[in-house]
N, CA, C, O and CB atoms as a CASP TS submission, in Angstrom:
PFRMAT TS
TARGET T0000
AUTHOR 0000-0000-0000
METHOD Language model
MODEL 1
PARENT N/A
ATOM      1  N   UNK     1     -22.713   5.413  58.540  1.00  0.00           N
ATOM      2  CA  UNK     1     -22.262   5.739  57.207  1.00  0.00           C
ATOM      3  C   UNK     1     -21.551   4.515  56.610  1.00  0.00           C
ATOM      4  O   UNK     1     -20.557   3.981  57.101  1.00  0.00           O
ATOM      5  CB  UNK     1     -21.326   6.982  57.228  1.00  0.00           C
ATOM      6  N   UNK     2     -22.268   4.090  55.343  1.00  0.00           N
ATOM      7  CA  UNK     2     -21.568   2.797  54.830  1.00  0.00           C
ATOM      8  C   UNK     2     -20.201   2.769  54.145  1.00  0.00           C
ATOM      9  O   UNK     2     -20.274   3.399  53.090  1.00  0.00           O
ATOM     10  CB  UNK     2     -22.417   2.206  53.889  1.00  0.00           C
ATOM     11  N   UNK     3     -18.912   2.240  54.372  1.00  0.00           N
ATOM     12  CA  UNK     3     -17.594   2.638  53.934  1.00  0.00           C
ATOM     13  C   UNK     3     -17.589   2.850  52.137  1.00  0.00           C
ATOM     14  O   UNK     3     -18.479   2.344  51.453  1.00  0.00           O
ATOM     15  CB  UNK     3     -16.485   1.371  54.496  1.00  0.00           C
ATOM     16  N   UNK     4     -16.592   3.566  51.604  1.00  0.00           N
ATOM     17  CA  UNK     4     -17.117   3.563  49.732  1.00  0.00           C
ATOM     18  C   UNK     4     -15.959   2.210  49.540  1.00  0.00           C
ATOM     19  O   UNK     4     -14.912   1.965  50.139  1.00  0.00           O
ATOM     20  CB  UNK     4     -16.564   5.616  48.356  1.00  0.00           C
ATOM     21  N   UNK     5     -16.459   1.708  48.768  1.00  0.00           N
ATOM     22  CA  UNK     5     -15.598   0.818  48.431  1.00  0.00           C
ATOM     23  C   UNK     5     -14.371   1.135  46.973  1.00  0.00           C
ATOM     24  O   UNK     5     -14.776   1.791  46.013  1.00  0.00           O
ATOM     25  CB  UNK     5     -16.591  -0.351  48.232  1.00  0.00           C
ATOM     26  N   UNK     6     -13.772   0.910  46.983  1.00  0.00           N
ATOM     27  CA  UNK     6     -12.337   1.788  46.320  1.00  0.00           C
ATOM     28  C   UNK     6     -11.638   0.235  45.931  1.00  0.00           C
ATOM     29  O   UNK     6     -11.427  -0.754  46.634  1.00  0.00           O
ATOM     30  CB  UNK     6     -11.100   3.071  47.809  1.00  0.00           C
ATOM     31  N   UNK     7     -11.425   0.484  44.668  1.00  0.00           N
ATOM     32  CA  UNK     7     -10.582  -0.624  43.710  1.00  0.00           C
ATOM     33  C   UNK     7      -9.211  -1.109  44.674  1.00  0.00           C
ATOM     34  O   UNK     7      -8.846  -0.262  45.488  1.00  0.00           O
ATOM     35  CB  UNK     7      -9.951   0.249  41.999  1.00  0.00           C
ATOM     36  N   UNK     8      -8.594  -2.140  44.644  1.00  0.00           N
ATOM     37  CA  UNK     8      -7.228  -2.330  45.136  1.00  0.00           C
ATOM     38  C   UNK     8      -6.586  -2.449  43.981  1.00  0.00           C
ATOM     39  O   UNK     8      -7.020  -2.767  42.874  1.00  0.00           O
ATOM     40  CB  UNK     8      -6.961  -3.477  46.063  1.00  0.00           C
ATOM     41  N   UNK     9      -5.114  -2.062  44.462  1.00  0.00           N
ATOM     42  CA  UNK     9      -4.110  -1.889  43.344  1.00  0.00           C
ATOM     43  C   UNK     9      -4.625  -3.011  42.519  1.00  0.00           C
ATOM     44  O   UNK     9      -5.567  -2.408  42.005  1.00  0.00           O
ATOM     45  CB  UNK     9      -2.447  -2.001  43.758  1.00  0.00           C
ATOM     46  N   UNK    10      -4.702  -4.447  41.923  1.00  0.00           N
ATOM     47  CA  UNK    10      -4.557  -5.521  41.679  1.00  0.00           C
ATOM     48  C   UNK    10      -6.021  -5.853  40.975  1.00  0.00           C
ATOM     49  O   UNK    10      -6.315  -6.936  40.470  1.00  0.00           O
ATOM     50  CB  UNK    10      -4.076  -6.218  42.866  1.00  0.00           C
ATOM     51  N   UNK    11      -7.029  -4.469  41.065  1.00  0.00           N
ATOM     52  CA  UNK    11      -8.262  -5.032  40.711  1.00  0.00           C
ATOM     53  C   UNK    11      -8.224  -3.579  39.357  1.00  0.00           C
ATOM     54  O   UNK    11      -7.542  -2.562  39.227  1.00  0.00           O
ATOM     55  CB  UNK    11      -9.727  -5.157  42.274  1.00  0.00           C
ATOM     56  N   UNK    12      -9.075  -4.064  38.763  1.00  0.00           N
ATOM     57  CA  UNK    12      -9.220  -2.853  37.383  1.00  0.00           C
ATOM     58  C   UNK    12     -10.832  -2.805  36.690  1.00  0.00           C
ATOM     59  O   UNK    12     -11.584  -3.775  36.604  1.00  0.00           O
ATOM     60  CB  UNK    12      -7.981  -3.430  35.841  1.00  0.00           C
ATOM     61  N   UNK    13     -11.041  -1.795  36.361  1.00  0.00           N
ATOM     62  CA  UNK    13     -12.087  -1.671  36.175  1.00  0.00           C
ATOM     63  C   UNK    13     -13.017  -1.947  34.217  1.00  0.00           C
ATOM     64  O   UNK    13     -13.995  -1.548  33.586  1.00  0.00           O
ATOM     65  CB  UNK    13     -12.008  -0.358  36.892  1.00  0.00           C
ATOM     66  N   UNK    14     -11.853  -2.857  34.069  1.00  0.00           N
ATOM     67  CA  UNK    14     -12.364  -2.910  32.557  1.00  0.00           C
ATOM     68  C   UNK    14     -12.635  -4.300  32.387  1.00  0.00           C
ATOM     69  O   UNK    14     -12.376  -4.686  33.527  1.00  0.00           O
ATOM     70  CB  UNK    14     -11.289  -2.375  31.383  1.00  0.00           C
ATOM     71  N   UNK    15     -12.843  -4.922  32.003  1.00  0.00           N
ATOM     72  CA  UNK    15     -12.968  -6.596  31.433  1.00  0.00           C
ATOM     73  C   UNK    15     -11.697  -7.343  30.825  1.00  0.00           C
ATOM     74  O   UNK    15     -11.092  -8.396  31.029  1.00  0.00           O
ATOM     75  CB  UNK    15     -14.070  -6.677  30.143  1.00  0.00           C
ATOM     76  N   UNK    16     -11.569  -5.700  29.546  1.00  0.00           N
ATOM     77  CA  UNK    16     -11.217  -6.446  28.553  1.00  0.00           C
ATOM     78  C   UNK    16      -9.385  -5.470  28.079  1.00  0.00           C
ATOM     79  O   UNK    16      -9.522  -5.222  26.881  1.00  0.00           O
ATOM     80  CB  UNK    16     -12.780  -6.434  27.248  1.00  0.00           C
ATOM     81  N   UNK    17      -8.385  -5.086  28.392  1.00  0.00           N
ATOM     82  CA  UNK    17      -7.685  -4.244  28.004  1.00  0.00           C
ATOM     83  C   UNK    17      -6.934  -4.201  27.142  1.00  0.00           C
ATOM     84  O   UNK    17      -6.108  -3.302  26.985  1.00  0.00           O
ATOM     85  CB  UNK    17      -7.281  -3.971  28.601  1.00  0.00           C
ATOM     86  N   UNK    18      -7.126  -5.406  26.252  1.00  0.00           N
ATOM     87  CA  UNK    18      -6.630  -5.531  25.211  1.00  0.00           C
ATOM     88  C   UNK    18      -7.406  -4.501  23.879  1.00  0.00           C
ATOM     89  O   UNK    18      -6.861  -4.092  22.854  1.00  0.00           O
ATOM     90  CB  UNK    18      -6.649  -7.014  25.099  1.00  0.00           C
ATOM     91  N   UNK    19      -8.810  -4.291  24.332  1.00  0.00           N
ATOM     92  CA  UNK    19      -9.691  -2.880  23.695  1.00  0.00           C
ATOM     93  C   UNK    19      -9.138  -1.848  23.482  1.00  0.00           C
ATOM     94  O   UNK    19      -9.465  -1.231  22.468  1.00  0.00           O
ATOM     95  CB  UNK    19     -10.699  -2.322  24.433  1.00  0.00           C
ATOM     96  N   UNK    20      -8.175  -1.340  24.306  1.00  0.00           N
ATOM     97  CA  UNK    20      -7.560  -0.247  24.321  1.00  0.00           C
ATOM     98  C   UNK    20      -6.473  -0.244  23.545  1.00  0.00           C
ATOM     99  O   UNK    20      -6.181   0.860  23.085  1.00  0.00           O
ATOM    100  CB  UNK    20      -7.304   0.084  25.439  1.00  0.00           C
ATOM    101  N   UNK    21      -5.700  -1.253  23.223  1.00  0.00           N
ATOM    102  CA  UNK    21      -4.887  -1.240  22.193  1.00  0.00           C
ATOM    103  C   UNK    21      -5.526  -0.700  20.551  1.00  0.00           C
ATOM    104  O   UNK    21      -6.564  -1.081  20.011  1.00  0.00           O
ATOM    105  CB  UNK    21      -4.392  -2.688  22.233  1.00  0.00           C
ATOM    106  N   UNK    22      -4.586   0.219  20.072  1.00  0.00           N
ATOM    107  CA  UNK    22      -4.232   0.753  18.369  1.00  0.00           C
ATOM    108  C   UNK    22      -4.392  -0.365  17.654  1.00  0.00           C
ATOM    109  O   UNK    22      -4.556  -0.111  16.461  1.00  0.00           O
ATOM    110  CB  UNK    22      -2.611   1.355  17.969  1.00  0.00           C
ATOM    111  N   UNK    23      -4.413  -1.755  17.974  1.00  0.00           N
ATOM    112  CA  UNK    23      -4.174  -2.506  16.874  1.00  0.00           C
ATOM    113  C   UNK    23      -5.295  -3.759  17.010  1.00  0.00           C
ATOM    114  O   UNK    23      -5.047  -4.748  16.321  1.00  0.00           O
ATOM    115  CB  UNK    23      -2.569  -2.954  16.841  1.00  0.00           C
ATOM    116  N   UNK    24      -6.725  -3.800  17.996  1.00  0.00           N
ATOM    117  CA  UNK    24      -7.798  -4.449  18.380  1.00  0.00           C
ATOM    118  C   UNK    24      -8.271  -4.384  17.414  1.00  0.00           C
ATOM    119  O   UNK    24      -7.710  -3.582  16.666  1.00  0.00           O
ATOM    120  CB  UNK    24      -8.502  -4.143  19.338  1.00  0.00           C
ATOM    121  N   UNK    25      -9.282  -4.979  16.929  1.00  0.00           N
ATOM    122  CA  UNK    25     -10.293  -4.802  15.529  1.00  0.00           C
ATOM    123  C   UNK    25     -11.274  -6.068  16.546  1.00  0.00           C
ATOM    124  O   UNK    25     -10.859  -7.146  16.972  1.00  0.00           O
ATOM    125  CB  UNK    25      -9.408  -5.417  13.337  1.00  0.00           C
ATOM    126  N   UNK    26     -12.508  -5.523  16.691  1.00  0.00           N
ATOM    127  CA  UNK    26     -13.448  -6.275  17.433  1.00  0.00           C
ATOM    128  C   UNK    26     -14.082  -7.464  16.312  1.00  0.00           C
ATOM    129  O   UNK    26     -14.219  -7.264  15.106  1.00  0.00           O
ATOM    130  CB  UNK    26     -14.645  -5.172  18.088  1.00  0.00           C
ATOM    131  N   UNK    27     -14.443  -8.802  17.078  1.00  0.00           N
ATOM    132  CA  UNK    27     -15.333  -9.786  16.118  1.00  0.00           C
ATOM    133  C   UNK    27     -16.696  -8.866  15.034  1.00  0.00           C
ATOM    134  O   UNK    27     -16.853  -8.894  13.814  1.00  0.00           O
ATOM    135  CB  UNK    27     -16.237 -11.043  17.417  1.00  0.00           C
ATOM    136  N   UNK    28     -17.090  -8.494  15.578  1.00  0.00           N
ATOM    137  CA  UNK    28     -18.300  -7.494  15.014  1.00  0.00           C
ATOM    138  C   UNK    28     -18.471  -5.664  15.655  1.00  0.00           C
ATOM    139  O   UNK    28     -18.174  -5.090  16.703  1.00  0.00           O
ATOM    140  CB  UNK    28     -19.871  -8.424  15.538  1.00  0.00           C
ATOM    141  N   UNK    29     -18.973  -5.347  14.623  1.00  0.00           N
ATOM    142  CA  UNK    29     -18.859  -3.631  15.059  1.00  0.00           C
ATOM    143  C   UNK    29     -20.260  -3.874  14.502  1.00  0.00           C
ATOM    144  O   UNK    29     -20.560  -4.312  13.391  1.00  0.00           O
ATOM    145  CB  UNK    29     -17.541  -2.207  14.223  1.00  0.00           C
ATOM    146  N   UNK    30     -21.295  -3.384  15.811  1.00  0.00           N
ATOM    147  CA  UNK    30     -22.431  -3.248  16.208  1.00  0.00           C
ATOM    148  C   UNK    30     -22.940  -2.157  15.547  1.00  0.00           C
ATOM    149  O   UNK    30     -22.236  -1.204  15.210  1.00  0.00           O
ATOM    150  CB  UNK    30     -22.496  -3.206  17.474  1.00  0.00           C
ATOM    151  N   UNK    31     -24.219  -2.244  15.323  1.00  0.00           N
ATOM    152  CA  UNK    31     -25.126  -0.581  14.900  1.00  0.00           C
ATOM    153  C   UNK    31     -24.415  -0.330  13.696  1.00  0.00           C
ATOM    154  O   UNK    31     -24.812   0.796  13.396  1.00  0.00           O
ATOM    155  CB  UNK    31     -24.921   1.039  16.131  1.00  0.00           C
ATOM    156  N   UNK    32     -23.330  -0.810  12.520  1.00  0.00           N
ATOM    157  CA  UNK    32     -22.756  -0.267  11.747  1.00  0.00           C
ATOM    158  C   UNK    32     -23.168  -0.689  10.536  1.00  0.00           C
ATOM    159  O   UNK    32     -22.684  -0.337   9.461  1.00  0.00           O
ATOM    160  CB  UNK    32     -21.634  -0.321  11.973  1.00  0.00           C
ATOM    161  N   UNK    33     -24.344  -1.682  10.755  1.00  0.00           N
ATOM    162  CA  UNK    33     -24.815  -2.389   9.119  1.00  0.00           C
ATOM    163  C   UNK    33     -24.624  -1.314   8.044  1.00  0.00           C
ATOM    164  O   UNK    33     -23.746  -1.405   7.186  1.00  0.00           O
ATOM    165  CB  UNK    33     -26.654  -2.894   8.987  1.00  0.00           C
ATOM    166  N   UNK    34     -25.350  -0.451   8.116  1.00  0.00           N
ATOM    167  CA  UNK    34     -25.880   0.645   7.337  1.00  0.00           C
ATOM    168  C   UNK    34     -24.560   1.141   6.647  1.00  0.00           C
ATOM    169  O   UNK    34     -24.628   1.077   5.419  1.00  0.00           O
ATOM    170  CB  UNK    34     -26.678   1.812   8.264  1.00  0.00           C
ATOM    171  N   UNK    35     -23.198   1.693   7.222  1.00  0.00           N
ATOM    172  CA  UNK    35     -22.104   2.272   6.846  1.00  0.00           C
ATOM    173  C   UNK    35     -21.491   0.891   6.550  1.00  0.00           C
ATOM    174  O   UNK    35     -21.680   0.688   5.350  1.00  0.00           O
ATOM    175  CB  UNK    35     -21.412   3.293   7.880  1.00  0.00           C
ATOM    176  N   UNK    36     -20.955   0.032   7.007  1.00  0.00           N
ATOM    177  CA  UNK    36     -20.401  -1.164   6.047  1.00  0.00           C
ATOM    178  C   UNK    36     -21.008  -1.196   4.858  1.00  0.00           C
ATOM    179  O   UNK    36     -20.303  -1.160   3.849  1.00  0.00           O
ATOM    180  CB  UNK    36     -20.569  -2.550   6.578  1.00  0.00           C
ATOM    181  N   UNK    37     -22.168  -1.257   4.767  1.00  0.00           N
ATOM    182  CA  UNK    37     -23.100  -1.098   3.351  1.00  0.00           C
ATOM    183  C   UNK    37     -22.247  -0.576   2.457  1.00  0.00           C
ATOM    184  O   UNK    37     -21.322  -1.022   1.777  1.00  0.00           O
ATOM    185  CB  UNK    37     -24.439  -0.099   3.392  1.00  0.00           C
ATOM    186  N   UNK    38     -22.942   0.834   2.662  1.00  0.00           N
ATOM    187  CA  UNK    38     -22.559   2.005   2.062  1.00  0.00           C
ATOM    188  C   UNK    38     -20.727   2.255   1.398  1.00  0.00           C
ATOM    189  O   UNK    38     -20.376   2.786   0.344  1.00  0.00           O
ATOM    190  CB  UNK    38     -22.966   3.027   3.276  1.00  0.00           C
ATOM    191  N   UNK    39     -19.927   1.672   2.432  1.00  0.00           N
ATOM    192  CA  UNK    39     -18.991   1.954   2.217  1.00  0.00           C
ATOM    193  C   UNK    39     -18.011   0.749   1.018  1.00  0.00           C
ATOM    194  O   UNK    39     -16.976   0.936   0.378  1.00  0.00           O
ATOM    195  CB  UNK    39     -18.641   2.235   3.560  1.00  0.00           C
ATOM    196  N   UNK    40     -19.034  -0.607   1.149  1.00  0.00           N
ATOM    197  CA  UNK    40     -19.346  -1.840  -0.027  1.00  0.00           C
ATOM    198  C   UNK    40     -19.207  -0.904  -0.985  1.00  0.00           C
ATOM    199  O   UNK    40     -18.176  -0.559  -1.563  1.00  0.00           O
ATOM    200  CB  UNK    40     -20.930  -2.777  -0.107  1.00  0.00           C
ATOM    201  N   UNK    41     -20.097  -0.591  -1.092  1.00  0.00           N
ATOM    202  CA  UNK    41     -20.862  -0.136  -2.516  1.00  0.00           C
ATOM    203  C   UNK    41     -20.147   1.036  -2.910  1.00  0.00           C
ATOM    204  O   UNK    41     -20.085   1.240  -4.122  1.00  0.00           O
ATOM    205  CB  UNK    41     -22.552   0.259  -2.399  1.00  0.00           C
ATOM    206  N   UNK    42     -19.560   1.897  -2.095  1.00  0.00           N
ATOM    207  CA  UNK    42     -18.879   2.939  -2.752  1.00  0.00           C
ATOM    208  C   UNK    42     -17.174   2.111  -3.331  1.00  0.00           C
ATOM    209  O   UNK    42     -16.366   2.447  -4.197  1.00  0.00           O
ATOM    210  CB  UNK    42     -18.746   4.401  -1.448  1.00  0.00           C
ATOM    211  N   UNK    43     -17.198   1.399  -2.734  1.00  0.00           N
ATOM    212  CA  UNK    43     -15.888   0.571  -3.292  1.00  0.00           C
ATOM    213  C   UNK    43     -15.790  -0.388  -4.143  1.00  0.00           C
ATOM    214  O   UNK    43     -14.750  -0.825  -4.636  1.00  0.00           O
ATOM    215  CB  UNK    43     -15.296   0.001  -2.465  1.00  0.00           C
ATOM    216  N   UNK    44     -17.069  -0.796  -4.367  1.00  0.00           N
ATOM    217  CA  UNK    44     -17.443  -1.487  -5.933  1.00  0.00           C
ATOM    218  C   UNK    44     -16.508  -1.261  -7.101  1.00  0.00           C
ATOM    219  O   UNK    44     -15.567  -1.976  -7.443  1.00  0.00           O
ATOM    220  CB  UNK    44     -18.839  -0.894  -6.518  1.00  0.00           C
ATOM    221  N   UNK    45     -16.964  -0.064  -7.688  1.00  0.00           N
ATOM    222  CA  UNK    45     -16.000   0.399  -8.996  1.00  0.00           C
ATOM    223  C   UNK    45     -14.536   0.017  -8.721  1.00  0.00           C
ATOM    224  O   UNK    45     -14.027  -0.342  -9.783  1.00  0.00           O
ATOM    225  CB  UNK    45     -16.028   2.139  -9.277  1.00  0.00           C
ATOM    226  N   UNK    46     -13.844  -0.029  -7.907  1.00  0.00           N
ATOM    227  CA  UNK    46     -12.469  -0.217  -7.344  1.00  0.00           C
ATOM    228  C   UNK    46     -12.018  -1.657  -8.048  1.00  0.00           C
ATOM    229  O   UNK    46     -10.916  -1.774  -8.584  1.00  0.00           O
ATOM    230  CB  UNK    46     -12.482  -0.256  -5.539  1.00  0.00           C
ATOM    231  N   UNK    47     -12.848  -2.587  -7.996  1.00  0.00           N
ATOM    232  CA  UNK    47     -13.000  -4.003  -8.057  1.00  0.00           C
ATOM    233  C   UNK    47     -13.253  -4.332  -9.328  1.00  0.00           C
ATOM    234  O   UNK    47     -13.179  -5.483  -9.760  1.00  0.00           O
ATOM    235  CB  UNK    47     -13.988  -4.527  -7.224  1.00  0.00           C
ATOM    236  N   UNK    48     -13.564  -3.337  -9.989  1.00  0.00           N
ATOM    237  CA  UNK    48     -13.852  -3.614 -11.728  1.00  0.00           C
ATOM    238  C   UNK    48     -13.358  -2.418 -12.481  1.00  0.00           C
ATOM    239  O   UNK    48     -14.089  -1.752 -13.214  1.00  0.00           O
ATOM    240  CB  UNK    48     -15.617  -3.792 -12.189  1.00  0.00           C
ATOM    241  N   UNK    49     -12.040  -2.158 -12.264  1.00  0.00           N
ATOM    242  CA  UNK    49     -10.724  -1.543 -12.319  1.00  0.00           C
ATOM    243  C   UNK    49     -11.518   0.594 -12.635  1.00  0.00           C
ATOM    244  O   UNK    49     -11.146   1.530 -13.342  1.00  0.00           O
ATOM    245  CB  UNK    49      -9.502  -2.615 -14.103  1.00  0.00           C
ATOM    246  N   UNK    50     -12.444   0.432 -11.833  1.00  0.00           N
ATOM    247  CA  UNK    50     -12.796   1.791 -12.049  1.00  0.00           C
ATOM    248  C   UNK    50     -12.516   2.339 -10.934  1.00  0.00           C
ATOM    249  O   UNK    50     -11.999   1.555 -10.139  1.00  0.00           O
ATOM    250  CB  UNK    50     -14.098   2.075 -12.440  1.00  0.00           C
ATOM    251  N   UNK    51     -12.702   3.710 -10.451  1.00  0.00           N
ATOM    252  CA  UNK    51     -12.395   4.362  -9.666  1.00  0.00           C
ATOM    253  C   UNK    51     -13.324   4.261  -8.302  1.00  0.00           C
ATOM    254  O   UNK    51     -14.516   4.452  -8.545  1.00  0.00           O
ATOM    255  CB  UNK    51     -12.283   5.456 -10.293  1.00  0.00           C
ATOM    256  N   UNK    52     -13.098   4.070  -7.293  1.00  0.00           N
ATOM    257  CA  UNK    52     -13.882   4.537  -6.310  1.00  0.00           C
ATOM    258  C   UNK    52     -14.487   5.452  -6.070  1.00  0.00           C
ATOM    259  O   UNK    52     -14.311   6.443  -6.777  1.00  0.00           O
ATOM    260  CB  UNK    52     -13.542   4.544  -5.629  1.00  0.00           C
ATOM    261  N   UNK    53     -15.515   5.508  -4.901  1.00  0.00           N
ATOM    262  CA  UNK    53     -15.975   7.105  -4.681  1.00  0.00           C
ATOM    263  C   UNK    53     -15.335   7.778  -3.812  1.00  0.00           C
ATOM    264  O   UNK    53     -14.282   7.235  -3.477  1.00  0.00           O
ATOM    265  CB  UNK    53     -17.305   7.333  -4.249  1.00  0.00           C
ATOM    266  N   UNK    54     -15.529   8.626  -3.379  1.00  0.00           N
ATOM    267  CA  UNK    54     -14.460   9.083  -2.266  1.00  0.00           C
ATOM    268  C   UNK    54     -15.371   9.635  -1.223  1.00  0.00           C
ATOM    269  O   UNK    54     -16.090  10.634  -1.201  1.00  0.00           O
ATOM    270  CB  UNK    54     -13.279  10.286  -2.783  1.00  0.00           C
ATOM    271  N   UNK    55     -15.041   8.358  -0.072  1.00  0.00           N
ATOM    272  CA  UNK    55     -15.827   8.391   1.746  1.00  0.00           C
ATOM    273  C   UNK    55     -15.728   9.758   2.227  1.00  0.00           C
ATOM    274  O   UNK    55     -16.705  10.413   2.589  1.00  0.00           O
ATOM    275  CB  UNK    55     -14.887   7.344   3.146  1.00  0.00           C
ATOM    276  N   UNK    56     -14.520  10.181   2.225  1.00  0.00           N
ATOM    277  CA  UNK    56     -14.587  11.540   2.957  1.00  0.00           C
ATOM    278  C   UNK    56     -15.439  12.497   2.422  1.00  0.00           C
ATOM    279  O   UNK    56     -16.381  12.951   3.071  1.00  0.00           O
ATOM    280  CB  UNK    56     -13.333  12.179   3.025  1.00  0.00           C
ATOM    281  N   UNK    57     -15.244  12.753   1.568  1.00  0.00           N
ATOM    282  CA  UNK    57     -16.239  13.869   0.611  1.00  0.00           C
ATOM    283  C   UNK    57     -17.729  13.653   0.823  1.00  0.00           C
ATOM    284  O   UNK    57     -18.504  14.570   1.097  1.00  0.00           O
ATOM    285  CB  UNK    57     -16.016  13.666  -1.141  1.00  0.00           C
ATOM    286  N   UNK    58     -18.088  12.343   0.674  1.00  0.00           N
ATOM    287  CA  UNK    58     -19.642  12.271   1.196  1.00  0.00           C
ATOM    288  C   UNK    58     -19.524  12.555   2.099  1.00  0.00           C
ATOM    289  O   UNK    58     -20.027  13.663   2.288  1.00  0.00           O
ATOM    290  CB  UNK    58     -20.464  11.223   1.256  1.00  0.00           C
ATOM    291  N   UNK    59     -18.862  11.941   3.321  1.00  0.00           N
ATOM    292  CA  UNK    59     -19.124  12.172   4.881  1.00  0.00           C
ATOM    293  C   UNK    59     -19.209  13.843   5.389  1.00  0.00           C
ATOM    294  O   UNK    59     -19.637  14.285   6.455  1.00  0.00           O
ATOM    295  CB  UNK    59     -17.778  11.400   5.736  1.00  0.00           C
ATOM    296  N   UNK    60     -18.586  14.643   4.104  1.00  0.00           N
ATOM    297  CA  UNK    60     -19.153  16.111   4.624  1.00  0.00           C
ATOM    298  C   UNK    60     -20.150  16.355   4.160  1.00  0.00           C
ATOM    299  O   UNK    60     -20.683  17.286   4.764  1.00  0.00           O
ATOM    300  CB  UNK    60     -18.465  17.269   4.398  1.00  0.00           C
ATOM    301  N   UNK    61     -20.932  15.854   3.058  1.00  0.00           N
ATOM    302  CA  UNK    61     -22.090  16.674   2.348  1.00  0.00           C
ATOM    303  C   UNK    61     -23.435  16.091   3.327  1.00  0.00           C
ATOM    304  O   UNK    61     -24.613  16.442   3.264  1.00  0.00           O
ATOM    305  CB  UNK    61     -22.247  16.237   0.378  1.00  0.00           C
ATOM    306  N   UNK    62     -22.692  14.925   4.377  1.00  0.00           N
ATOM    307  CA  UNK    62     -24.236  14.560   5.214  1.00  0.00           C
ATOM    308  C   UNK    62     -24.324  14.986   6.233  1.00  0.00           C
ATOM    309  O   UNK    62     -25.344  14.796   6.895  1.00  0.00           O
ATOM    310  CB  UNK    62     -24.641  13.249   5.541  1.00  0.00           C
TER
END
């Protein structure tokens, strides 16, 4: 029977644990073209002193 091998105190199983911090914001957020888009463009009007759209409200009607 081959022994299981089991972390030592001193070893961890993540890379990176600064990820886990509230206040990380990654170089790029993957798979998200589409909603960065979207969320551009709903914030347009904002920028040419009109009103925005409002994210939440779409995000229920989809």
């Amino acid at each position: 029977m081959r022994q299981r091998e089991t972390l030592r105190y001193d070893q961890t199983l993540f890379r990176d644990r600064e990820v886990f911090e509230f206040t990380y914001m990654p170089d790029e957020l993957h798979h998200r073209d589409a909603q960065i888009r979207e969320l551009a463009l709903l914030a347009r009007p904002a920028l040419r002193s009109g009103s925005p759209r409002n994210v939440v409200k779409l995000a229920r009607q989809s």
